[in-house]
Each structure stands twice: as structure tokens, then as C-alpha cells.
mmCIF file as Biopython writes it, N, C-alpha, C and O atoms, coordinates in Angstrom:
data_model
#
loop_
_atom_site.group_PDB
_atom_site.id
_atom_site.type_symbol
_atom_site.label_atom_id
_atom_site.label_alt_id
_atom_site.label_comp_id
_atom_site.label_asym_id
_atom_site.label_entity_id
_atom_site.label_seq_id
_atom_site.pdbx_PDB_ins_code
_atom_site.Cartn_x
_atom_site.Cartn_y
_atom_site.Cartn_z
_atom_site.occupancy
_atom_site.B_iso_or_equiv
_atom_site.auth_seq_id
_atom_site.auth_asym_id
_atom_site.pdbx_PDB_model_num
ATOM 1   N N  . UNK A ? 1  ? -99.109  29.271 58.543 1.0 0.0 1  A 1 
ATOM 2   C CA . UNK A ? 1  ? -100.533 29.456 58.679 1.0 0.0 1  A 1 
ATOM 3   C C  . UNK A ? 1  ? -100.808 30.424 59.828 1.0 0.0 1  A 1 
ATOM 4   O O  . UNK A ? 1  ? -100.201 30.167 60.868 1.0 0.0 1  A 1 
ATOM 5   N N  . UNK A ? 2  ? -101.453 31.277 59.830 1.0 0.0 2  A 1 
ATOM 6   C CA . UNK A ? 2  ? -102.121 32.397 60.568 1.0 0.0 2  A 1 
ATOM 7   C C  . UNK A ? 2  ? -103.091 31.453 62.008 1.0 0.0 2  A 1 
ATOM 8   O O  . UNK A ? 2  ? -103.498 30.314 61.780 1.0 0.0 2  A 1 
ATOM 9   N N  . UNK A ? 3  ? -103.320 32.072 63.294 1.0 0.0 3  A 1 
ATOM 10  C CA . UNK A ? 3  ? -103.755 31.448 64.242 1.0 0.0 3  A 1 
ATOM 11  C C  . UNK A ? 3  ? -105.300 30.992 63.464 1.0 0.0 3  A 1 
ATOM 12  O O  . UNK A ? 3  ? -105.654 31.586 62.445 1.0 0.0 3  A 1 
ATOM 13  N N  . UNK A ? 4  ? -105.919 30.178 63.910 1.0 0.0 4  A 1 
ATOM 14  C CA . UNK A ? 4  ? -107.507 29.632 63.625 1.0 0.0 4  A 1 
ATOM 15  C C  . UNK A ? 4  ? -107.258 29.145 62.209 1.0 0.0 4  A 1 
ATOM 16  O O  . UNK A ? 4  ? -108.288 28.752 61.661 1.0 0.0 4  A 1 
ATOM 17  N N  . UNK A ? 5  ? -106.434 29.090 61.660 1.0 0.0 5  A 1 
ATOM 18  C CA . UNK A ? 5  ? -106.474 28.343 59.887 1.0 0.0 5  A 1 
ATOM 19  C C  . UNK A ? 5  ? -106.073 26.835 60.247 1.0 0.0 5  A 1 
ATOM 20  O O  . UNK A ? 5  ? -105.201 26.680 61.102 1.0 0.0 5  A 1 
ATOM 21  N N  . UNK A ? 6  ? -106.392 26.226 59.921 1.0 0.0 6  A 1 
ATOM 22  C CA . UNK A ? 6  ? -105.912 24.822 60.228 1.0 0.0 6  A 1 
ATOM 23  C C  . UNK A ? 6  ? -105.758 23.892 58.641 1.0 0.0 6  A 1 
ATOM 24  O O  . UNK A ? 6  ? -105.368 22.728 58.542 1.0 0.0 6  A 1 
ATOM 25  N N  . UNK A ? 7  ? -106.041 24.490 57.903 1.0 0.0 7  A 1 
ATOM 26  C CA . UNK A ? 7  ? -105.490 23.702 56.472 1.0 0.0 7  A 1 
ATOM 27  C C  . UNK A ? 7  ? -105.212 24.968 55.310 1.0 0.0 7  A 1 
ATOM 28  O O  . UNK A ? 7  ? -105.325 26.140 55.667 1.0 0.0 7  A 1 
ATOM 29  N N  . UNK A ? 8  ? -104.872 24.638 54.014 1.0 0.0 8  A 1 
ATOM 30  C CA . UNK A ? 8  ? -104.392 25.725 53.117 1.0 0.0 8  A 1 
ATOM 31  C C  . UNK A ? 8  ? -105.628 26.045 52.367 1.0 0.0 8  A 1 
ATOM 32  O O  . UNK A ? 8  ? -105.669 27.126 51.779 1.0 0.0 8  A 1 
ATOM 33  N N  . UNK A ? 9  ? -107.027 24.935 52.293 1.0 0.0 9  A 1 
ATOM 34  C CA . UNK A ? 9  ? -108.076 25.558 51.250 1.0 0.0 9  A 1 
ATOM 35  C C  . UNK A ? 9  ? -108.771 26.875 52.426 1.0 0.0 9  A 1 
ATOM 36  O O  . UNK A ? 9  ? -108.680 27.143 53.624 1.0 0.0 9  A 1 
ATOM 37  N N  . UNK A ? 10 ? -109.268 27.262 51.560 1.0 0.0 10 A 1 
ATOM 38  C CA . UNK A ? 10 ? -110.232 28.438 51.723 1.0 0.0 10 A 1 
ATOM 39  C C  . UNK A ? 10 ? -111.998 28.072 51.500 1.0 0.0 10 A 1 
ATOM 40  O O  . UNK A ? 10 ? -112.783 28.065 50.551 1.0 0.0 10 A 1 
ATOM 41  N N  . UNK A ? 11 ? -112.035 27.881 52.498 1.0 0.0 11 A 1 
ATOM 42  C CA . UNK A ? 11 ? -113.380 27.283 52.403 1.0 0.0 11 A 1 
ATOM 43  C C  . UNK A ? 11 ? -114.453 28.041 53.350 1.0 0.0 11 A 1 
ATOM 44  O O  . UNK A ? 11 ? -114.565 27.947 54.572 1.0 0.0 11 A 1 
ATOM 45  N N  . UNK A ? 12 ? -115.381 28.996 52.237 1.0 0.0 12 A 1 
ATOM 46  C CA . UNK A ? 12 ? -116.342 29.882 53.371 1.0 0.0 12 A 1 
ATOM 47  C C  . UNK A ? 12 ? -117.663 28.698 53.004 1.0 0.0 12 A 1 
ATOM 48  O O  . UNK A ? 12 ? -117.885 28.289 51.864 1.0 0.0 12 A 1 
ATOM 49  N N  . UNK A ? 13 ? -118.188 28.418 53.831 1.0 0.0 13 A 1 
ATOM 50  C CA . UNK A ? 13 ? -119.395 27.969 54.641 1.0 0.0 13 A 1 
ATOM 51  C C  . UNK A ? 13 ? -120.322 28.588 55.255 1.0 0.0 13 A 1 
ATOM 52  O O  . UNK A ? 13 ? -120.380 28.894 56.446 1.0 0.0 13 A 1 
ATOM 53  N N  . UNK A ? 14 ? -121.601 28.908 53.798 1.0 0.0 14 A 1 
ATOM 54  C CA . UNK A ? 14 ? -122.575 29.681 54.121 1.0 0.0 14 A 1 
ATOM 55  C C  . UNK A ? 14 ? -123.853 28.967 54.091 1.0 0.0 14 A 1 
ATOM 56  O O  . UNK A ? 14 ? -124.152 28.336 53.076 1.0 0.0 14 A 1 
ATOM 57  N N  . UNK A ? 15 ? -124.768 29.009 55.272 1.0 0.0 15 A 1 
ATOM 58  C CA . UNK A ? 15 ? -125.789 28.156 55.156 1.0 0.0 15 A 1 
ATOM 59  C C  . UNK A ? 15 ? -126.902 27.863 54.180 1.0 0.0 15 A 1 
ATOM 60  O O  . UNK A ? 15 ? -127.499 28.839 53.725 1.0 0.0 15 A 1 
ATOM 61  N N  . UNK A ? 16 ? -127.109 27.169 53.960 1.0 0.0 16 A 1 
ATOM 62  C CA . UNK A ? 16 ? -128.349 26.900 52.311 1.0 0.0 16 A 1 
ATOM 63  C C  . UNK A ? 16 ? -129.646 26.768 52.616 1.0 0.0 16 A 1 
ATOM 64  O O  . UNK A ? 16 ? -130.068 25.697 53.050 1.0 0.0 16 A 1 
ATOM 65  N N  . UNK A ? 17 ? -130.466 27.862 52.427 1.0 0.0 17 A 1 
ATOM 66  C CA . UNK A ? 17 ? -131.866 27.519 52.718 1.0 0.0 17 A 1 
ATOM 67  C C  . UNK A ? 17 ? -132.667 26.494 51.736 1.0 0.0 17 A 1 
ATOM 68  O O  . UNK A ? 17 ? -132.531 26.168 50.557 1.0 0.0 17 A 1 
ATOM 69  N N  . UNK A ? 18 ? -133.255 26.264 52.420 1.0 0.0 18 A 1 
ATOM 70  C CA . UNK A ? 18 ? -134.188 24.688 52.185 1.0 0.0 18 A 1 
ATOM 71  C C  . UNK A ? 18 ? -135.036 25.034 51.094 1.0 0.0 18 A 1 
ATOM 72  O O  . UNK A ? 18 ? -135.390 26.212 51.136 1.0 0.0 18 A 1 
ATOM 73  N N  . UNK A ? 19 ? -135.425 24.451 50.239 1.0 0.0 19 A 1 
ATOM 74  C CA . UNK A ? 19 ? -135.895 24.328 49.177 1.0 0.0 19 A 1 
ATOM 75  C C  . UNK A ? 19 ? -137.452 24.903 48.995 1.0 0.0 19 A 1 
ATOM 76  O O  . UNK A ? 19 ? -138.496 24.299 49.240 1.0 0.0 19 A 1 
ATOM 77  N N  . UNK A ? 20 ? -137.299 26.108 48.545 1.0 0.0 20 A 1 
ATOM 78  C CA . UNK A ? 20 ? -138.748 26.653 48.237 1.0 0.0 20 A 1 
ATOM 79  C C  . UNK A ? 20 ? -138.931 28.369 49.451 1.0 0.0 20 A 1 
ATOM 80  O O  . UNK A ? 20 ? -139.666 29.356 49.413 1.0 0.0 20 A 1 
ATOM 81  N N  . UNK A ? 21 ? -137.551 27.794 50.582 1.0 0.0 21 A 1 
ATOM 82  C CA . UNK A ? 21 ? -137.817 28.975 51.300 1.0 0.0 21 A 1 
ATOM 83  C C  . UNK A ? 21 ? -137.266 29.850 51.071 1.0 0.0 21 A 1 
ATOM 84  O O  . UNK A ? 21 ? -136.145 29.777 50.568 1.0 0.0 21 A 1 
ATOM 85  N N  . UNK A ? 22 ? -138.162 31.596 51.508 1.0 0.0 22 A 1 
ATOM 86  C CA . UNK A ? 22 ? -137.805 32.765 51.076 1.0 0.0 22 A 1 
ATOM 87  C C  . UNK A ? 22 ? -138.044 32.826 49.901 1.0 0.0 22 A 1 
ATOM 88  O O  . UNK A ? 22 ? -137.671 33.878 49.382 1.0 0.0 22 A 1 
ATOM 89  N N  . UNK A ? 23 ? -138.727 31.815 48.977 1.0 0.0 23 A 1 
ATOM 90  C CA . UNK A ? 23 ? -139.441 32.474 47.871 1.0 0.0 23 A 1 
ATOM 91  C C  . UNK A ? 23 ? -141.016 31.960 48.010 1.0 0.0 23 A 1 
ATOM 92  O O  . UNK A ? 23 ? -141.493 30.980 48.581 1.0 0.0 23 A 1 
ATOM 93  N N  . UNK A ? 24 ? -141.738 33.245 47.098 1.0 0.0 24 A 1 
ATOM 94  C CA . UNK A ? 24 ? -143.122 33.004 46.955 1.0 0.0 24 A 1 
ATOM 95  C C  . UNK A ? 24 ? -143.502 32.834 45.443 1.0 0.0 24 A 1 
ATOM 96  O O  . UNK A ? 24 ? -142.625 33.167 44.646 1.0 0.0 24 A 1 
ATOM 97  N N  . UNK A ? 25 ? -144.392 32.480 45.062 1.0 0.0 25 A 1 
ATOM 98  C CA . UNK A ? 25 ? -145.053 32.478 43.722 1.0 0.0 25 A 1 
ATOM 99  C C  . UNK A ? 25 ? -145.478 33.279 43.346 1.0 0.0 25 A 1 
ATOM 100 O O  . UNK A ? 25 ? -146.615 33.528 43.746 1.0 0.0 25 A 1 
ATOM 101 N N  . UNK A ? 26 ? -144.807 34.253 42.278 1.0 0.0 26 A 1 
ATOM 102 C CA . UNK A ? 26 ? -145.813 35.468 41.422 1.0 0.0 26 A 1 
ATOM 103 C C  . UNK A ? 26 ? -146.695 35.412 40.275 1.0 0.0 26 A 1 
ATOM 104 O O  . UNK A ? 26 ? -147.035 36.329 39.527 1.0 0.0 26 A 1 
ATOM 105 N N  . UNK A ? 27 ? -147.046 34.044 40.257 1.0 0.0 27 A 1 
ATOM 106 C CA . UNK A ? 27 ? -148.310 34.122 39.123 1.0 0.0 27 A 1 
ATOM 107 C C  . UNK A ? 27 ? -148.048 33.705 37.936 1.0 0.0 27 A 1 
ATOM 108 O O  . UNK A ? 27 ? -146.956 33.142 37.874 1.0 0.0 27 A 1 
ATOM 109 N N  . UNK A ? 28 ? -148.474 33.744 37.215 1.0 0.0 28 A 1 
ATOM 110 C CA . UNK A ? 28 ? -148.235 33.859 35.687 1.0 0.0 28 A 1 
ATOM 111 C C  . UNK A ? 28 ? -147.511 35.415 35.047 1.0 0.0 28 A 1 
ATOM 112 O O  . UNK A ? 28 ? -147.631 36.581 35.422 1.0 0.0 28 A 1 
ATOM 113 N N  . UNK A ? 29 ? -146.776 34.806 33.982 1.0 0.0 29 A 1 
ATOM 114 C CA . UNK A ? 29 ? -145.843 36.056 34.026 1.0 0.0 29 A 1 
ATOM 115 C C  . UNK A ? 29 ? -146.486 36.225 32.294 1.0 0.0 29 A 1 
ATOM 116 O O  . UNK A ? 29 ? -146.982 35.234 31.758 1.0 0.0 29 A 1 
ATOM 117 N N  . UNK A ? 30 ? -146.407 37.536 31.560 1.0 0.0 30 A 1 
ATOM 118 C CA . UNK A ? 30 ? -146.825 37.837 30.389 1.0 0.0 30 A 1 
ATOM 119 C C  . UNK A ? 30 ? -145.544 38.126 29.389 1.0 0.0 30 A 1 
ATOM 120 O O  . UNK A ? 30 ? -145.012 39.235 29.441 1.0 0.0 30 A 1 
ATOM 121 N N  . UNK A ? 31 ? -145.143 37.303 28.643 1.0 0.0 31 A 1 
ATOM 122 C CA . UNK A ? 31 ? -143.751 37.907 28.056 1.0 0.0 31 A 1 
ATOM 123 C C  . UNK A ? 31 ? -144.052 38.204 26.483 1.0 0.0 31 A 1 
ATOM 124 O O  . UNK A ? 31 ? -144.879 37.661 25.750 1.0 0.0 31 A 1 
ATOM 125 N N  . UNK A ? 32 ? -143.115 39.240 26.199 1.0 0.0 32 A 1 
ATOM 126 C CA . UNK A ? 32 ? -143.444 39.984 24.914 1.0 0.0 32 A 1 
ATOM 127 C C  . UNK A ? 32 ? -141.811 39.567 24.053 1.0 0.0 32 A 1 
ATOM 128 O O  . UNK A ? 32 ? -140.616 39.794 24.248 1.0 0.0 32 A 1 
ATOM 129 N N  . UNK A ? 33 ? -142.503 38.976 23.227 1.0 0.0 33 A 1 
ATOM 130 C CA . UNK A ? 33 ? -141.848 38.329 22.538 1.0 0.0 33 A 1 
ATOM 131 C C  . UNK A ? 33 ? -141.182 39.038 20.604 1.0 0.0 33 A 1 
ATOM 132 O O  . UNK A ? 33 ? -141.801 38.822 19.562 1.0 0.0 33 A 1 
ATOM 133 N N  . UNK A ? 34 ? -139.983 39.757 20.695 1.0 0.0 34 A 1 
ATOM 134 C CA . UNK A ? 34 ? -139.415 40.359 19.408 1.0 0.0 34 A 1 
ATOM 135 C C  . UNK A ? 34 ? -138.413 39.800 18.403 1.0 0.0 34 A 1 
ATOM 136 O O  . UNK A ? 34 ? -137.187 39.884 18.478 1.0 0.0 34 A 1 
ATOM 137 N N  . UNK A ? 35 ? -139.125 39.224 17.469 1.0 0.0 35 A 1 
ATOM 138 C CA . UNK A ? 35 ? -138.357 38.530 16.694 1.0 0.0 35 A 1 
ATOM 139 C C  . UNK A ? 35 ? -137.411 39.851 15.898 1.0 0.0 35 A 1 
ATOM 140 O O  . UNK A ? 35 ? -137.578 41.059 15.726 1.0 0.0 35 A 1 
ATOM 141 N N  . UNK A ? 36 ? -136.276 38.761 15.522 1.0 0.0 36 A 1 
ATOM 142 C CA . UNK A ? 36 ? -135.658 40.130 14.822 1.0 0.0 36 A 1 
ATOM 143 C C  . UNK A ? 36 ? -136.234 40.389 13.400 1.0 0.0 36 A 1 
ATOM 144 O O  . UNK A ? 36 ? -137.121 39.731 12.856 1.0 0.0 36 A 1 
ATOM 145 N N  . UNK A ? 37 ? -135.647 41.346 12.951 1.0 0.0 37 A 1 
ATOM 146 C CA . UNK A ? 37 ? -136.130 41.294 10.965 1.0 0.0 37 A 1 
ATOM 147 C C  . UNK A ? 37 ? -134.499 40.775 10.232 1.0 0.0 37 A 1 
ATOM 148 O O  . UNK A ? 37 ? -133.311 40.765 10.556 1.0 0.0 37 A 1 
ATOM 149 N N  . UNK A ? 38 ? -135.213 40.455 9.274  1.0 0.0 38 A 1 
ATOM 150 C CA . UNK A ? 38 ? -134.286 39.935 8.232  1.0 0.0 38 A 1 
ATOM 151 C C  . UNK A ? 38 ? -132.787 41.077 8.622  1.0 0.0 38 A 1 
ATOM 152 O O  . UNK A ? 38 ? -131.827 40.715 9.302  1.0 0.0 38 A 1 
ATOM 153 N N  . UNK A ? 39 ? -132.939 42.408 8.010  1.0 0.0 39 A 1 
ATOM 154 C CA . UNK A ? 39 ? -131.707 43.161 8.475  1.0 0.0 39 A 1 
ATOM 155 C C  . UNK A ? 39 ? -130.937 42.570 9.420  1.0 0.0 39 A 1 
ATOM 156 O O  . UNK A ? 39 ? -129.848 42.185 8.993  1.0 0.0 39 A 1 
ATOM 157 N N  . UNK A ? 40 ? -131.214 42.321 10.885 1.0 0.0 40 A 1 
ATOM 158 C CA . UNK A ? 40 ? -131.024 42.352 11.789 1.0 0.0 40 A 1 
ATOM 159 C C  . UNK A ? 40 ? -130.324 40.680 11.979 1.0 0.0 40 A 1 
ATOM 160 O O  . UNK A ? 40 ? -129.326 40.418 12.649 1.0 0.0 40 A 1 
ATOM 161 N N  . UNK A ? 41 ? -130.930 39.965 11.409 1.0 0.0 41 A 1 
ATOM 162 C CA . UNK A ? 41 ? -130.675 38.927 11.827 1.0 0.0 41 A 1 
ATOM 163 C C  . UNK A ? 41 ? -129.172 38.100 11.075 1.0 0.0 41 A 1 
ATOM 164 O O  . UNK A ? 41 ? -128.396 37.223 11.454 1.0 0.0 41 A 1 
ATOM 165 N N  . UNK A ? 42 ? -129.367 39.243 9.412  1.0 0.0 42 A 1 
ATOM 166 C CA . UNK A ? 42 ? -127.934 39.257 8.474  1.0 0.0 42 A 1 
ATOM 167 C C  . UNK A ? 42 ? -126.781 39.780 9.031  1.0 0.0 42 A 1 
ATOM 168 O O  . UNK A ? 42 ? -125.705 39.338 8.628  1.0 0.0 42 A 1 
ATOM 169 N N  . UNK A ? 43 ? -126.809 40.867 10.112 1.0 0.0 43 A 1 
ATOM 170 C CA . UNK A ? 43 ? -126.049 41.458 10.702 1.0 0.0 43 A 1 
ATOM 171 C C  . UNK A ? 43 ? -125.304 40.870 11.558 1.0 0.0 43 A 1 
ATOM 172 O O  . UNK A ? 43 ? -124.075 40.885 11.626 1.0 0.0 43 A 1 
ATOM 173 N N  . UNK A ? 44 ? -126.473 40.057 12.585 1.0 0.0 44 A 1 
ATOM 174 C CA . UNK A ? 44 ? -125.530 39.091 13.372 1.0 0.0 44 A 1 
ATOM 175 C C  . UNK A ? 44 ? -125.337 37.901 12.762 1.0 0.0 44 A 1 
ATOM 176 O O  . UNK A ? 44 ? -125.070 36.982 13.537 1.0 0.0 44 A 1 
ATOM 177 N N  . UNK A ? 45 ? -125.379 37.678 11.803 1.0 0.0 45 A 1 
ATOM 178 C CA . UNK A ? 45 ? -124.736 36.464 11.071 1.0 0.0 45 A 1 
ATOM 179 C C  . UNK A ? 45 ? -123.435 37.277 10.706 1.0 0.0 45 A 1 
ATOM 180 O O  . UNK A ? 45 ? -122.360 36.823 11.099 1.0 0.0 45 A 1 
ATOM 181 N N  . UNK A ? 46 ? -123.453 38.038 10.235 1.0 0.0 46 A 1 
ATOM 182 C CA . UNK A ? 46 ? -121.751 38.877 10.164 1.0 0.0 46 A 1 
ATOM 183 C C  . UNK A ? 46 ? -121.189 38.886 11.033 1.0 0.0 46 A 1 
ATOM 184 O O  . UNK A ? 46 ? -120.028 38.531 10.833 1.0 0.0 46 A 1 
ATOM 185 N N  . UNK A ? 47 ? -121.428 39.146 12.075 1.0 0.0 47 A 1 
ATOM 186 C CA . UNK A ? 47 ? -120.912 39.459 13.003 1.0 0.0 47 A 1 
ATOM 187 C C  . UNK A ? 47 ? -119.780 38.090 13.414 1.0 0.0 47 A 1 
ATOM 188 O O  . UNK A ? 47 ? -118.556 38.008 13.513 1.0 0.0 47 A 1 
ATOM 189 N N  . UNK A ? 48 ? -121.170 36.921 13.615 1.0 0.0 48 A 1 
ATOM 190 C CA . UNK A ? 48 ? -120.578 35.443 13.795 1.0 0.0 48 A 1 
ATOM 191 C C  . UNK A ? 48 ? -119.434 34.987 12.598 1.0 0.0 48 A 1 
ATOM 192 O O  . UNK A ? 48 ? -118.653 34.038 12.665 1.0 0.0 48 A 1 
ATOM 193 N N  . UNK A ? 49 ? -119.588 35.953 11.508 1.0 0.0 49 A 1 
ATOM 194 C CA . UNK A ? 49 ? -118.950 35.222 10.657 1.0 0.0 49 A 1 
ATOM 195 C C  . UNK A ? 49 ? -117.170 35.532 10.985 1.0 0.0 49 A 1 
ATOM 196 O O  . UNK A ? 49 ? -116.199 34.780 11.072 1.0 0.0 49 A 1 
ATOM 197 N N  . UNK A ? 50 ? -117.371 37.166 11.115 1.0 0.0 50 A 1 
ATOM 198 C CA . UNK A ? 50 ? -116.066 37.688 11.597 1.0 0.0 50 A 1 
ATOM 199 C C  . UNK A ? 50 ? -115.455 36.867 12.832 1.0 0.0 50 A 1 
ATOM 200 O O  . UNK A ? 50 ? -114.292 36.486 12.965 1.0 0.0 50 A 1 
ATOM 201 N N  . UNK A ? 51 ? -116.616 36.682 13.761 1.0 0.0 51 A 1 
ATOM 202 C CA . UNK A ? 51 ? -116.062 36.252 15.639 1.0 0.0 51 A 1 
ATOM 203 C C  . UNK A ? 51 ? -115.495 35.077 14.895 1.0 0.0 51 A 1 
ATOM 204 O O  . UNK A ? 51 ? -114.289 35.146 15.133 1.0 0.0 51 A 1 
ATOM 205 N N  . UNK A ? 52 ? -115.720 33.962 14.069 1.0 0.0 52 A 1 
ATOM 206 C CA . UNK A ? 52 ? -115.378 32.915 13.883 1.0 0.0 52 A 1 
ATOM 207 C C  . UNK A ? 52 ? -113.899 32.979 12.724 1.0 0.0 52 A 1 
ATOM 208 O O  . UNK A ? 52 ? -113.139 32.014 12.643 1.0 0.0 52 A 1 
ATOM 209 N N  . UNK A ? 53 ? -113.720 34.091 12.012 1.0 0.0 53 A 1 
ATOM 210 C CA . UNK A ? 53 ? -112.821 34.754 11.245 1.0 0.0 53 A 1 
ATOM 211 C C  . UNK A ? 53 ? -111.384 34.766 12.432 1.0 0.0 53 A 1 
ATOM 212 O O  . UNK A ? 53 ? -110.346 34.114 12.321 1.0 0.0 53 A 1 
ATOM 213 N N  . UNK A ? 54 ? -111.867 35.985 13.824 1.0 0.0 54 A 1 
ATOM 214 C CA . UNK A ? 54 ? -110.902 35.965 14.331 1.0 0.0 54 A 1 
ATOM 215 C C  . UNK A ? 54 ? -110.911 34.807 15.467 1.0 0.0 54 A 1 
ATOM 216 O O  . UNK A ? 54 ? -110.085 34.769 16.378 1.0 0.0 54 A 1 
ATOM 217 N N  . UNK A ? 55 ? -111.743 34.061 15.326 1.0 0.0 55 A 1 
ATOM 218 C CA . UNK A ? 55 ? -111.183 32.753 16.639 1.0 0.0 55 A 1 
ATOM 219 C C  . UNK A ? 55 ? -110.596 31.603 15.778 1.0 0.0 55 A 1 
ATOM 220 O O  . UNK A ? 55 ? -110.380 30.482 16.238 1.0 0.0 55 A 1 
ATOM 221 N N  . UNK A ? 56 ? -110.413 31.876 14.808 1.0 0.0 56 A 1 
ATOM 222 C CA . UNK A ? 56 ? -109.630 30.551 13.721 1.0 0.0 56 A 1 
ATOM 223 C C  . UNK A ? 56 ? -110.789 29.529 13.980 1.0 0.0 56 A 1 
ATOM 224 O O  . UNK A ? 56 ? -110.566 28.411 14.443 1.0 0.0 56 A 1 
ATOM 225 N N  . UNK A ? 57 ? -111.393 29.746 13.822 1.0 0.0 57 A 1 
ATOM 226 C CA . UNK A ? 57 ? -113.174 28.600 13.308 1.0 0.0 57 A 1 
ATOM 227 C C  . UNK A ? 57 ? -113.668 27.922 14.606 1.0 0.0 57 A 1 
ATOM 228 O O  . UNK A ? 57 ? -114.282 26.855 14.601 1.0 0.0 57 A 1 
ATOM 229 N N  . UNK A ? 58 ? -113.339 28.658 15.774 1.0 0.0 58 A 1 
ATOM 230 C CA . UNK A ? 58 ? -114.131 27.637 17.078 1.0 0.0 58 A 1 
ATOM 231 C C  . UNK A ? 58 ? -114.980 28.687 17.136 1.0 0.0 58 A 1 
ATOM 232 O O  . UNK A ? 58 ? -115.003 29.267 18.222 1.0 0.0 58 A 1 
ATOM 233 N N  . UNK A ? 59 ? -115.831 29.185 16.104 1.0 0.0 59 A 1 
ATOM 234 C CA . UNK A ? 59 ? -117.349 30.168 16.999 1.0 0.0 59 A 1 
ATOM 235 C C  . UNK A ? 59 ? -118.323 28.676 16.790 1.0 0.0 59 A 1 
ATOM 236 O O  . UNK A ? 59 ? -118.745 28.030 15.831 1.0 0.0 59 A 1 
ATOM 237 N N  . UNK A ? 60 ? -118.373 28.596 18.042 1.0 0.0 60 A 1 
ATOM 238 C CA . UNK A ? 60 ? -119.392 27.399 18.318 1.0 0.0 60 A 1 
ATOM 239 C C  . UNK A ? 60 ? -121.199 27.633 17.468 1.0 0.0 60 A 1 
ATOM 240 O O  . UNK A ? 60 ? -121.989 27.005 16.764 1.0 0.0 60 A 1 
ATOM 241 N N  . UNK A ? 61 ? -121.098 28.595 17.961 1.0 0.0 61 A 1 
ATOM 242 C CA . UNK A ? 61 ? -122.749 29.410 17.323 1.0 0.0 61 A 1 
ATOM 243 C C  . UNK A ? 61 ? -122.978 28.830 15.523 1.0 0.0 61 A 1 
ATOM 244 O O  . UNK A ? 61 ? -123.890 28.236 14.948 1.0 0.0 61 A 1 
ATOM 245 N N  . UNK A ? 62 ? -121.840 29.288 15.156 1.0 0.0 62 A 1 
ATOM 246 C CA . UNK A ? 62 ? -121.908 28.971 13.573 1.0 0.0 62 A 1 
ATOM 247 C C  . UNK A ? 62 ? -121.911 27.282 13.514 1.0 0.0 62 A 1 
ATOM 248 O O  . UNK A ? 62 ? -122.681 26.726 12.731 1.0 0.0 62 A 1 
ATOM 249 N N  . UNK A ? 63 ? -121.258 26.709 14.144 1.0 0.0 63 A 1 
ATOM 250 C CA . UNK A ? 63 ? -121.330 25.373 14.244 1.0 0.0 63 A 1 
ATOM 251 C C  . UNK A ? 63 ? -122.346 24.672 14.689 1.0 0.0 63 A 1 
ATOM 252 O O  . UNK A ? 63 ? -122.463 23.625 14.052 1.0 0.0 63 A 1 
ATOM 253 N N  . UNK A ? 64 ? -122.918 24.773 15.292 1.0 0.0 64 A 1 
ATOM 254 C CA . UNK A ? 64 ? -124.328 24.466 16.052 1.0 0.0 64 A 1 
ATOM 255 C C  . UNK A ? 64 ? -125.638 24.996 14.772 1.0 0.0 64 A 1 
ATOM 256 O O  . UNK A ? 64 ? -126.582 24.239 14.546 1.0 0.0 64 A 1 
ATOM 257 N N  . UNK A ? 65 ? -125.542 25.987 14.236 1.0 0.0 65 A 1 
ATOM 258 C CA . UNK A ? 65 ? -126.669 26.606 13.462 1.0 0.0 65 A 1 
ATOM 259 C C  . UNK A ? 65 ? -126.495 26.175 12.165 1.0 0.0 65 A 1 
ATOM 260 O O  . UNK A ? 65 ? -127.058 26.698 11.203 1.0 0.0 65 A 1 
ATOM 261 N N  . UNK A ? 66 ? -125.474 24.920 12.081 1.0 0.0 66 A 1 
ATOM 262 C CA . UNK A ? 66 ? -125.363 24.308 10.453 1.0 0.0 66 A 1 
ATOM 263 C C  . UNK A ? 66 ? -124.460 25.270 9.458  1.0 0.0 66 A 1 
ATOM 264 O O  . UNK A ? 66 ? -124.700 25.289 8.250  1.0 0.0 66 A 1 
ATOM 265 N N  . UNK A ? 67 ? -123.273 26.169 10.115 1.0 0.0 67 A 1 
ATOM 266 C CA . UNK A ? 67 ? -123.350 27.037 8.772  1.0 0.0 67 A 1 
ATOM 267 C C  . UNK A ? 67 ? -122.589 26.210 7.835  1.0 0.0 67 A 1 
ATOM 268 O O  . UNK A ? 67 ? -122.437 26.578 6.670  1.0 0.0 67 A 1 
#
């Protein structure tokens, strides 16, 4: 061990500001919202179909969305 190390973890210790500080409230926010189109949405279903093609069937996505 190198002088001032006194165990083998690596442990940096950076202080945590308190809850809410250094931030302020910006309001209400306006979000614009783009659904995809049909094209688009067949595409990444291909896509999932292949990712799940080459992961030998763990694409979680397809599993979760009922396929």
C-alpha cells in the first residue's frame, strides 16, 4: 500500500447536497409529443424481431409487448 492508503477499497467521498439545494423551479414545461406512423412503428418491430433473432430470444421488449 502506498503512504496515506490504509485499506485496498477505493473509496472517493464527495459531499451530498441536501435535498432541494442548488436547484430552482422552472415552471411548467410544454412537451410536444410525436407519435410514430404505422411505417415507422413496423420497422421497429423488425428491427426487435431481428435483435431477438440474434440474442437467441432474450429481447425483453418483444416479451413485455406480448409478441
Amino acid at each position: 500500500m502506498t503512504r496515506g492508503q490504509e485499506s485496498l477499497t477505493i473509496d472517493i467521498v464527495t459531499p451530498r447536497p441536501e435535498v432541494g439545494e442548488g436547484f430552482s423551479a422552472a415552471g411548467p414545461v410544454q412537451l410536444i409529443l410525436v407519435l410514430p406512423s404505422p411505417d415507422e412503428l413496423a420497422a421497429h418491430r423488425a428491427y426487435l424481431v431481428e435483435l431477438d433473432r440474434d440474442a437467441k430470444g432474450a429481447c425483453l421488449w418483444l416479451a413485455v409487448a406480448g409478441a
